[in-house]
PQR file of N, CA, C, O and H, with PARSE charges and radii, in Angstrom:
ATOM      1  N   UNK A   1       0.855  -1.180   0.000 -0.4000 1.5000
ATOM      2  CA  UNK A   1       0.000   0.000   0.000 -0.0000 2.0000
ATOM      3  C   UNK A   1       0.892   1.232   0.000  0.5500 1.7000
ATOM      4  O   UNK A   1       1.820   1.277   0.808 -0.5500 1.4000
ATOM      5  N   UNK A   2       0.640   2.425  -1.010 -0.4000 1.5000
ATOM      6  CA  UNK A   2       1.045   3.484  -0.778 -0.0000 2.0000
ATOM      7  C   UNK A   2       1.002   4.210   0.018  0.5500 1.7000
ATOM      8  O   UNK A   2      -0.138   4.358   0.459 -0.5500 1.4000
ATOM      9  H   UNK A   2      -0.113   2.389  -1.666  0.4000 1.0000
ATOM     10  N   UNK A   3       2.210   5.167   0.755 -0.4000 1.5000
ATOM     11  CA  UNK A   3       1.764   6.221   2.051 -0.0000 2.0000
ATOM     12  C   UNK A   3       0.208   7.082   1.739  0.5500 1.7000
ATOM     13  O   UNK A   3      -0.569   7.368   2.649 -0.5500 1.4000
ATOM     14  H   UNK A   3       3.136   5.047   0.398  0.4000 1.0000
ATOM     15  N   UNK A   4      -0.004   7.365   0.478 -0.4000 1.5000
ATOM     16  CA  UNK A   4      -1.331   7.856  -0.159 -0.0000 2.0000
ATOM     17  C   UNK A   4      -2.560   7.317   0.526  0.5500 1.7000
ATOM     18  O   UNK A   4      -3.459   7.890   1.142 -0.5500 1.4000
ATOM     19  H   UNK A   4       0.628   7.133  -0.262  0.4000 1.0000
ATOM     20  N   UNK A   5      -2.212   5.299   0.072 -0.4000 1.5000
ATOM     21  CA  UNK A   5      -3.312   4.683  -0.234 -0.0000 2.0000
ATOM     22  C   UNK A   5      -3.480   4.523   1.338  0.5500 1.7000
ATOM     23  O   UNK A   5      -4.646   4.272   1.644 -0.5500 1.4000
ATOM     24  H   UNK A   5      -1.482   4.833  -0.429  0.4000 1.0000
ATOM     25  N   UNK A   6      -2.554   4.611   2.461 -0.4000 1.5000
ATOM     26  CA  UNK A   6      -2.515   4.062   3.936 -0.0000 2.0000
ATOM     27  C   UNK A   6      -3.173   5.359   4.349  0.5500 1.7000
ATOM     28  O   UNK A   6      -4.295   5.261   4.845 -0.5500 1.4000
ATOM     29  H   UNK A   6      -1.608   4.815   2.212  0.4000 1.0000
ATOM     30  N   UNK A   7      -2.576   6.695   4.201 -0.4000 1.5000
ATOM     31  CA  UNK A   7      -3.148   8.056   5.041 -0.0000 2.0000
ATOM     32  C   UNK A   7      -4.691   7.992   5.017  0.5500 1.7000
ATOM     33  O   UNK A   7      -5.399   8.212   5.999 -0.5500 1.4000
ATOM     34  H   UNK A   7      -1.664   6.774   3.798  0.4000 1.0000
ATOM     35  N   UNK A   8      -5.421   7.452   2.976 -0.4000 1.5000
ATOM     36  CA  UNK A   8      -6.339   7.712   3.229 -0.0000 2.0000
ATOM     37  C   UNK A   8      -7.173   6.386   4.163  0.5500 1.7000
ATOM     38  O   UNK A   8      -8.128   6.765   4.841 -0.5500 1.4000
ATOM     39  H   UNK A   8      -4.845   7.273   2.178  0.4000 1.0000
ATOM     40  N   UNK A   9      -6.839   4.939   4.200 -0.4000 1.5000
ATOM     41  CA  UNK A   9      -7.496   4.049   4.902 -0.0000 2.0000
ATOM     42  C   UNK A   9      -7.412   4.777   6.256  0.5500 1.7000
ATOM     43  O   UNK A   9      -8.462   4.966   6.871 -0.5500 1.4000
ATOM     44  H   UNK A   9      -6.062   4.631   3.650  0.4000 1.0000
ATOM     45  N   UNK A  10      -6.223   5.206   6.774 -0.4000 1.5000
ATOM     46  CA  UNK A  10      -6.336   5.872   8.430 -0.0000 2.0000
ATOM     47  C   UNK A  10      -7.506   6.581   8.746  0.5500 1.7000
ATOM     48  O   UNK A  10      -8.263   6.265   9.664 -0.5500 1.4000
ATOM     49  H   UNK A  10      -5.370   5.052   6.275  0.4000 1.0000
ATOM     50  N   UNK A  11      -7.729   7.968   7.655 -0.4000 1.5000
ATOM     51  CA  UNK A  11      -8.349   8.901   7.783 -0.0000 2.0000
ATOM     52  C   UNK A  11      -9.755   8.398   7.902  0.5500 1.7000
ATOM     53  O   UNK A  11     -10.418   8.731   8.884 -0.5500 1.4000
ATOM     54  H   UNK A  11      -7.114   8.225   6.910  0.4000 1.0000
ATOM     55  N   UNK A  12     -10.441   7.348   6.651 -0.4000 1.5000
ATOM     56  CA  UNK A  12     -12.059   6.866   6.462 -0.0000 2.0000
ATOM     57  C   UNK A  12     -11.684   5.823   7.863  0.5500 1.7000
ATOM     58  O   UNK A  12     -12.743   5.205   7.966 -0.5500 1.4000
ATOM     59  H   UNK A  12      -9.903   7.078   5.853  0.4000 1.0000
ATOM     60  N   UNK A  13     -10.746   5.289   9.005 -0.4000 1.5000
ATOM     61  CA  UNK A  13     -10.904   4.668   9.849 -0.0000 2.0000
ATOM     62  C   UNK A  13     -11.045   5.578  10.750  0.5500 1.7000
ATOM     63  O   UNK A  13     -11.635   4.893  11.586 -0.5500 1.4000
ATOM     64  H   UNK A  13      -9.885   5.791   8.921  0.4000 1.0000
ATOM     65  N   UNK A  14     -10.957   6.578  11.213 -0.4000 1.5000
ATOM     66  CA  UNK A  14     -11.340   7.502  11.764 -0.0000 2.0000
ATOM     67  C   UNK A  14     -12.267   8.051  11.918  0.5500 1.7000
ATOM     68  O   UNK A  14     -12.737   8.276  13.033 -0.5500 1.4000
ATOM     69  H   UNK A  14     -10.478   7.134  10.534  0.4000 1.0000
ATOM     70  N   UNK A  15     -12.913   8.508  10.543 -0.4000 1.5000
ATOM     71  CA  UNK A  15     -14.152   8.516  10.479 -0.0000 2.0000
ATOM     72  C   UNK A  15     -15.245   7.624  10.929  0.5500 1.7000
ATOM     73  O   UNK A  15     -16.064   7.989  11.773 -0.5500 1.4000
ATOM     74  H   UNK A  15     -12.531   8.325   9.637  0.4000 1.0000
ATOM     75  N   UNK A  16     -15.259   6.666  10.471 -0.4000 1.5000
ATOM     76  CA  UNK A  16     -15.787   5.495  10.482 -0.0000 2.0000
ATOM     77  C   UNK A  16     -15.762   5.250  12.175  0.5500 1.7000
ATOM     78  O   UNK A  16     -16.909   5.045  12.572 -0.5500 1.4000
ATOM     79  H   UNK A  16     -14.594   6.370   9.785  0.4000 1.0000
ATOM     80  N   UNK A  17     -14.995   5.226  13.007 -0.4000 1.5000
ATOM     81  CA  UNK A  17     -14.750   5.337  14.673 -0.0000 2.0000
ATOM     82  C   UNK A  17     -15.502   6.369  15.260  0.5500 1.7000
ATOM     83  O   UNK A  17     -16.167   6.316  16.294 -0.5500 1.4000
ATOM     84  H   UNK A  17     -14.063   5.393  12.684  0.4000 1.0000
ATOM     85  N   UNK A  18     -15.298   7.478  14.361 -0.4000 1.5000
ATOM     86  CA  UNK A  18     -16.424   8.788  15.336 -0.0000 2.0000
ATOM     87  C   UNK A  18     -17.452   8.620  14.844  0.5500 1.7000
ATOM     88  O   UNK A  18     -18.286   9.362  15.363 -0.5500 1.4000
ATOM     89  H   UNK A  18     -14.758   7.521  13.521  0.4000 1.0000
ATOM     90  N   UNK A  19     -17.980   7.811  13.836 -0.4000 1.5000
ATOM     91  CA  UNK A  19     -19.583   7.684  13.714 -0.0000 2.0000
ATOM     92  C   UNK A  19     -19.990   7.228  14.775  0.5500 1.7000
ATOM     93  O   UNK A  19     -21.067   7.665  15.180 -0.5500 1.4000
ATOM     94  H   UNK A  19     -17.302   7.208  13.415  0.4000 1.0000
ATOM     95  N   UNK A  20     -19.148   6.020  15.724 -0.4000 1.5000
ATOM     96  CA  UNK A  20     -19.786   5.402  16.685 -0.0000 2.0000
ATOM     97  C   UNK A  20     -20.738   6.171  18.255  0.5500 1.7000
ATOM     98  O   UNK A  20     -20.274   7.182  18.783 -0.5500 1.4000
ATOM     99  H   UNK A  20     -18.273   5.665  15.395  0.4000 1.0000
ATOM    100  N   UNK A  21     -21.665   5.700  18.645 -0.4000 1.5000
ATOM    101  CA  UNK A  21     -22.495   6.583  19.799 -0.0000 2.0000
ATOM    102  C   UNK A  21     -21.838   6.572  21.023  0.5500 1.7000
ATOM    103  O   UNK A  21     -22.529   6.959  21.966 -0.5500 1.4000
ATOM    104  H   UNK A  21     -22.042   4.879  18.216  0.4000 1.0000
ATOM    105  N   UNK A  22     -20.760   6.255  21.261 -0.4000 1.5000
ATOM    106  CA  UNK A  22     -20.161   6.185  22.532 -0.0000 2.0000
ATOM    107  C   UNK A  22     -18.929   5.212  22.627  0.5500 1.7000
ATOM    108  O   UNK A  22     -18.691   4.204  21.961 -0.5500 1.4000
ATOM    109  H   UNK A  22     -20.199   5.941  20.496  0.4000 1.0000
ATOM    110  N   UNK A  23     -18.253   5.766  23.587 -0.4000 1.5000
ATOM    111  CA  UNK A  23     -16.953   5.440  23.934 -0.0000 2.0000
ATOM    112  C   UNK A  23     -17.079   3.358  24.325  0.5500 1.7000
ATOM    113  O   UNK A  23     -17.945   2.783  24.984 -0.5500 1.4000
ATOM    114  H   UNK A  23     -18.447   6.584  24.129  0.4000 1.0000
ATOM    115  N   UNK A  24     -16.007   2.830  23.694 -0.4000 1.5000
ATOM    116  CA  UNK A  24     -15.883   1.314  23.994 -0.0000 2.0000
ATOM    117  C   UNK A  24     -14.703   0.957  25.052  0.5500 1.7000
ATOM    118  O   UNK A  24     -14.229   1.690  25.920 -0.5500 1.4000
ATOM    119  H   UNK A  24     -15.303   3.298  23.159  0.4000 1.0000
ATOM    120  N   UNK A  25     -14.407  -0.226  24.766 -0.4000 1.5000
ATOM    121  CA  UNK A  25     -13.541  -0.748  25.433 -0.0000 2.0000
ATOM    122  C   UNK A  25     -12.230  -0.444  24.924  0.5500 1.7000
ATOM    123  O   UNK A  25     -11.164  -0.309  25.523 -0.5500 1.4000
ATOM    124  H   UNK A  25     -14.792  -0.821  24.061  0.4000 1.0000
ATOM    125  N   UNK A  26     -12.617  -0.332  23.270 -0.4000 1.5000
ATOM    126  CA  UNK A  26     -11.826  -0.314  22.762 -0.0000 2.0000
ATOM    127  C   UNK A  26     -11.286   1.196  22.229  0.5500 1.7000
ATOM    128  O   UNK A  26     -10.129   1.505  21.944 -0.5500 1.4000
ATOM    129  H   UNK A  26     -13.484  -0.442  22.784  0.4000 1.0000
ATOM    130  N   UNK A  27     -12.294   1.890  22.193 -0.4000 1.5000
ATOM    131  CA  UNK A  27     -12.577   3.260  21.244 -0.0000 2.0000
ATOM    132  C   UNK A  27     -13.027   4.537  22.495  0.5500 1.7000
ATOM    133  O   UNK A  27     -14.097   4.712  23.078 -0.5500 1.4000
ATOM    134  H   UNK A  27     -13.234   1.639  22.424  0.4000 1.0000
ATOM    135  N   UNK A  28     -11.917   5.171  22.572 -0.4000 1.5000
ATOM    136  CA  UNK A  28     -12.250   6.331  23.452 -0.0000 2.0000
ATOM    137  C   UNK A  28     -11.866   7.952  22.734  0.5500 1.7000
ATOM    138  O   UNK A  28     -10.859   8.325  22.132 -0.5500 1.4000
ATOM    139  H   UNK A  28     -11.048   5.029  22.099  0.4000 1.0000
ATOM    140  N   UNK A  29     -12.693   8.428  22.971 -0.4000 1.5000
ATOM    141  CA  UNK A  29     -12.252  10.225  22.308 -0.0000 2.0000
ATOM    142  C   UNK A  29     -12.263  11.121  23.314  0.5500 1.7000
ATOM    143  O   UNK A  29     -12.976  11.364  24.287 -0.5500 1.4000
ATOM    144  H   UNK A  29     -13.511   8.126  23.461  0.4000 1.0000
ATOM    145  N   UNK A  30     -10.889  11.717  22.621 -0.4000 1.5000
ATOM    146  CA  UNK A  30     -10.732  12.614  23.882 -0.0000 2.0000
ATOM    147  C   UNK A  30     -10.107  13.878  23.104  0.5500 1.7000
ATOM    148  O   UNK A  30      -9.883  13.742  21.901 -0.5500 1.4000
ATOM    149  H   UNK A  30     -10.310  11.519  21.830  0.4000 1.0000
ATOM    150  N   UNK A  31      -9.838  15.013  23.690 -0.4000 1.5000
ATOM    151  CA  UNK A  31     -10.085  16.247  23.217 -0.0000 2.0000
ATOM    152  C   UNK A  31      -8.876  16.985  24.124  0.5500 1.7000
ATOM    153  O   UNK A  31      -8.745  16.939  25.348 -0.5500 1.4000
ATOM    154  H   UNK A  31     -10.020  15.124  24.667  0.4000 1.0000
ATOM    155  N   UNK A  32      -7.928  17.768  23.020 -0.4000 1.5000
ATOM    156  CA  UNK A  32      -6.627  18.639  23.812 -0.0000 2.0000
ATOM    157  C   UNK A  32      -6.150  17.898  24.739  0.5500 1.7000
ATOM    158  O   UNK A  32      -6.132  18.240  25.921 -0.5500 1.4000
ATOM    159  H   UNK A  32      -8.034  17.806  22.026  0.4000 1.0000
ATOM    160  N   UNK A  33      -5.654  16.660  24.242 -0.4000 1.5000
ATOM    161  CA  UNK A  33      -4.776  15.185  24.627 -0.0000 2.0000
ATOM    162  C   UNK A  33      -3.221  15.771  24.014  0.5500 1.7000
ATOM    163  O   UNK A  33      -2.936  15.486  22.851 -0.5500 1.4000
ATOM    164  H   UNK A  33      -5.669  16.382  23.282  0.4000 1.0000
ATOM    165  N   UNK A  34      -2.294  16.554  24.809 -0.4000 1.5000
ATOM    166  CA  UNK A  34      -0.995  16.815  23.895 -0.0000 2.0000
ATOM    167  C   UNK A  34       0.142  16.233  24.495  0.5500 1.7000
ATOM    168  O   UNK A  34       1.204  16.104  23.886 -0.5500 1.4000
ATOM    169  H   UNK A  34      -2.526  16.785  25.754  0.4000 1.0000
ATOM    170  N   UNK A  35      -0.058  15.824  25.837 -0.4000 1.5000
ATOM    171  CA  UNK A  35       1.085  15.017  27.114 -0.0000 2.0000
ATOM    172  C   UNK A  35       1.403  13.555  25.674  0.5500 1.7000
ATOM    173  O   UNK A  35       0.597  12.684  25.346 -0.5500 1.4000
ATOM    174  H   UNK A  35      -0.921  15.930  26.332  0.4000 1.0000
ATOM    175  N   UNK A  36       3.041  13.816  25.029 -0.4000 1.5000
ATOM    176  CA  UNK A  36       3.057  12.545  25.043 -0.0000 2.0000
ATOM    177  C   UNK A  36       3.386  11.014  25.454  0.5500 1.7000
ATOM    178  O   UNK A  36       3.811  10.044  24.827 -0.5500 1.4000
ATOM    179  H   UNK A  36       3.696  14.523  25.296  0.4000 1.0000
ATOM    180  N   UNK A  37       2.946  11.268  26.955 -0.4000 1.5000
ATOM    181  CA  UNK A  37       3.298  10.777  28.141 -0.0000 2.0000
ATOM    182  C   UNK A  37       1.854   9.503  28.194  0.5500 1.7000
ATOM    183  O   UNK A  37       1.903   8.273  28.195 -0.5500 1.4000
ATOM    184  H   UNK A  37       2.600  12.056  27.464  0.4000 1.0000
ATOM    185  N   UNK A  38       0.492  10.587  28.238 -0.4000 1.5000
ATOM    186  CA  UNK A  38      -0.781  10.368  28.380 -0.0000 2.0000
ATOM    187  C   UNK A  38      -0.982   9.858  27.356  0.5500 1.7000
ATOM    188  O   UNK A  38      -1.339   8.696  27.551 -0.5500 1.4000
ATOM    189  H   UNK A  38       0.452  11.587  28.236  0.4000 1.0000
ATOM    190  N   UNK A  39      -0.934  10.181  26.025 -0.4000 1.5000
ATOM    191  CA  UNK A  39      -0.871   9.361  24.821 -0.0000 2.0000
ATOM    192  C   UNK A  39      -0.422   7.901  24.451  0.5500 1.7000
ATOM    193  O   UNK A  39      -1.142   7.001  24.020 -0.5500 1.4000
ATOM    194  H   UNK A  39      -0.644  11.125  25.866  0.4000 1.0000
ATOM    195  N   UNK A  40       0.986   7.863  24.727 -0.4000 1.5000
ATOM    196  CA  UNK A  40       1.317   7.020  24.977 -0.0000 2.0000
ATOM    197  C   UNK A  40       0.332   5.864  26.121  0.5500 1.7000
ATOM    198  O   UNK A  40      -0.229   4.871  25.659 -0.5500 1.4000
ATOM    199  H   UNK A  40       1.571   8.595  25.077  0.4000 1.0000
ATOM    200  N   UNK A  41       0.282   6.169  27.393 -0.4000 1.5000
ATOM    201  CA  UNK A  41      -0.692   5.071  28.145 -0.0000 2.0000
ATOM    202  C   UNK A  41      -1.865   5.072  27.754  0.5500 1.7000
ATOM    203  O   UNK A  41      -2.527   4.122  28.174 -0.5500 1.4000
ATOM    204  H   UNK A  41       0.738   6.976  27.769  0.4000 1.0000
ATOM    205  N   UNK A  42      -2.506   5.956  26.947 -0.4000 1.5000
ATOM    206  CA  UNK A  42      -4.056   5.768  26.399 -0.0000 2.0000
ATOM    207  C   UNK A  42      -3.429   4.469  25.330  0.5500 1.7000
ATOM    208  O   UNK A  42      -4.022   3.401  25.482 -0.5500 1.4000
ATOM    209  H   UNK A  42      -1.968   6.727  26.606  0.4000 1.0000
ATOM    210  N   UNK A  43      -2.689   4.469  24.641 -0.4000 1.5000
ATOM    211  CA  UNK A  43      -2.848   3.202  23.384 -0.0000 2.0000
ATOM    212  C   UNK A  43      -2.223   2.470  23.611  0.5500 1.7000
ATOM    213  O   UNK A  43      -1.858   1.698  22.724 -0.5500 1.4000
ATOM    214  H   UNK A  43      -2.207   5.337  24.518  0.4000 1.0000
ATOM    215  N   UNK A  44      -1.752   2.328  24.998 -0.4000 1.5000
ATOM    216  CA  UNK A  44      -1.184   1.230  25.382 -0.0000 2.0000
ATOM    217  C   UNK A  44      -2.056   0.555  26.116  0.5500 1.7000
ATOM    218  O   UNK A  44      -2.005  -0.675  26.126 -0.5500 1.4000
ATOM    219  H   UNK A  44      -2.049   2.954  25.718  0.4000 1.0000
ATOM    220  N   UNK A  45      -3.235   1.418  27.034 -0.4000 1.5000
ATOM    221  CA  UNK A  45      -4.277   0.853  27.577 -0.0000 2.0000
ATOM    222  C   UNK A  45      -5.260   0.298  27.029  0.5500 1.7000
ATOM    223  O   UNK A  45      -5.969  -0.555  27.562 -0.5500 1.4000
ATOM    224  H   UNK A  45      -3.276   2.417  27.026  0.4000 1.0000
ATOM    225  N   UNK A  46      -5.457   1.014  25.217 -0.4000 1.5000
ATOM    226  CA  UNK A  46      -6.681   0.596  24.517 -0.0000 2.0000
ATOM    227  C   UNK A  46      -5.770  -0.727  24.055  0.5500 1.7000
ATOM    228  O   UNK A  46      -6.026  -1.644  24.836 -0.5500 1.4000
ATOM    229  H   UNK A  46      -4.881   1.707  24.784  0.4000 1.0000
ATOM    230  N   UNK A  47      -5.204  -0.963  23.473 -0.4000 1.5000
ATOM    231  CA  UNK A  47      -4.730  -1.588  22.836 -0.0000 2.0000
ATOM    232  C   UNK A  47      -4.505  -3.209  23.996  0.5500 1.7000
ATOM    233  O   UNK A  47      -4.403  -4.353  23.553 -0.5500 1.4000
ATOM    234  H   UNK A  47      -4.996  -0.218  22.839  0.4000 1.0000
ATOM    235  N   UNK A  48      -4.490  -2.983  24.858 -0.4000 1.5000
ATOM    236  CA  UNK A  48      -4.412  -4.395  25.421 -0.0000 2.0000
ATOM    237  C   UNK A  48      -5.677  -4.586  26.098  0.5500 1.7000
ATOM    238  O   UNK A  48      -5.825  -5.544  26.857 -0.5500 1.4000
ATOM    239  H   UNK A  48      -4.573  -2.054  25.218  0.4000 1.0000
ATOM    240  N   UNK A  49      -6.846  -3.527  25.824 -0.4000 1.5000
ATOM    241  CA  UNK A  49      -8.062  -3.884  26.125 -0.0000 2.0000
ATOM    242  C   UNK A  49      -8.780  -4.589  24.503  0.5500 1.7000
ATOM    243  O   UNK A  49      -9.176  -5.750  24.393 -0.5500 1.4000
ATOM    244  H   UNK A  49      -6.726  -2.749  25.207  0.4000 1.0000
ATOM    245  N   UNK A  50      -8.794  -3.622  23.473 -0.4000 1.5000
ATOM    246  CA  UNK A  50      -8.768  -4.431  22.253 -0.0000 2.0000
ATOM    247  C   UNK A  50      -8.122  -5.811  22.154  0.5500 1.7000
ATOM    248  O   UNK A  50      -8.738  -6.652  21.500 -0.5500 1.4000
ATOM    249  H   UNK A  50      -8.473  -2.679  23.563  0.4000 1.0000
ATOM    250  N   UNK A  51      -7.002  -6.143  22.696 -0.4000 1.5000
ATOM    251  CA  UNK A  51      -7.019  -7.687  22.698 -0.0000 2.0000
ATOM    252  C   UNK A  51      -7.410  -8.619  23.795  0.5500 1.7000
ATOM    253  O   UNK A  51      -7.503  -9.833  23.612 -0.5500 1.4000
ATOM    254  H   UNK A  51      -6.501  -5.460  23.227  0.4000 1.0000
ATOM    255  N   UNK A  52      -7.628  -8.057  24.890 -0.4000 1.5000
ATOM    256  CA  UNK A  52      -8.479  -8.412  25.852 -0.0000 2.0000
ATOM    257  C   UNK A  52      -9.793  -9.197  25.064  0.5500 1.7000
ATOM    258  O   UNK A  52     -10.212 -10.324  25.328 -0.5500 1.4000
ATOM    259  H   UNK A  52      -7.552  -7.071  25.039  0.4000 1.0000
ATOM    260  N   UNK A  53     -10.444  -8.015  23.750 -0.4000 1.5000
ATOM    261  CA  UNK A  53     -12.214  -7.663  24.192 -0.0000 2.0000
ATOM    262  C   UNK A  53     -11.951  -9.016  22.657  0.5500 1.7000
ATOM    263  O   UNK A  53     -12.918  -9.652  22.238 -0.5500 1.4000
ATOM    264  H   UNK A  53     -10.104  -7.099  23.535  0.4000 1.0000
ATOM    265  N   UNK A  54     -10.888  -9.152  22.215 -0.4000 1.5000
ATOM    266  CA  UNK A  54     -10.721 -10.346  20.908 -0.0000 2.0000
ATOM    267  C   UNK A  54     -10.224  -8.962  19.512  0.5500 1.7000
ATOM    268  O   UNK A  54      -9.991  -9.309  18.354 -0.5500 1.4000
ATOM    269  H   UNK A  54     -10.103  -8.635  22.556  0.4000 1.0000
TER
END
């Protein structure tokens, strides 16, 4: 896949994530997140809850 063809799958996966009605196990939004401290443990937390949830 091209960096093109990947930016745009990221971007419609993004989209496609904020259509959803509320925050998951897996899927949380959050707003003026710039610590990349906090960043870091948010996708380290989703991410072993996503394989937690399968």
């Amino acid at each position: 896949m091209t960096a093109t063809g990947n930016n745009e799958y990221l971007l419609g996966l993004v989209r496609e994530l904020c259509k959803l009605p509320h925050e998951t196990d897996w899927v949380e939004f959050k707003l003026n997140q710039d610590s990349p401290q906090e960043i870091g443990e948010y996708i380290s937390a989703l991410a072993n809850a996503a394989t937690l949830h399968g």
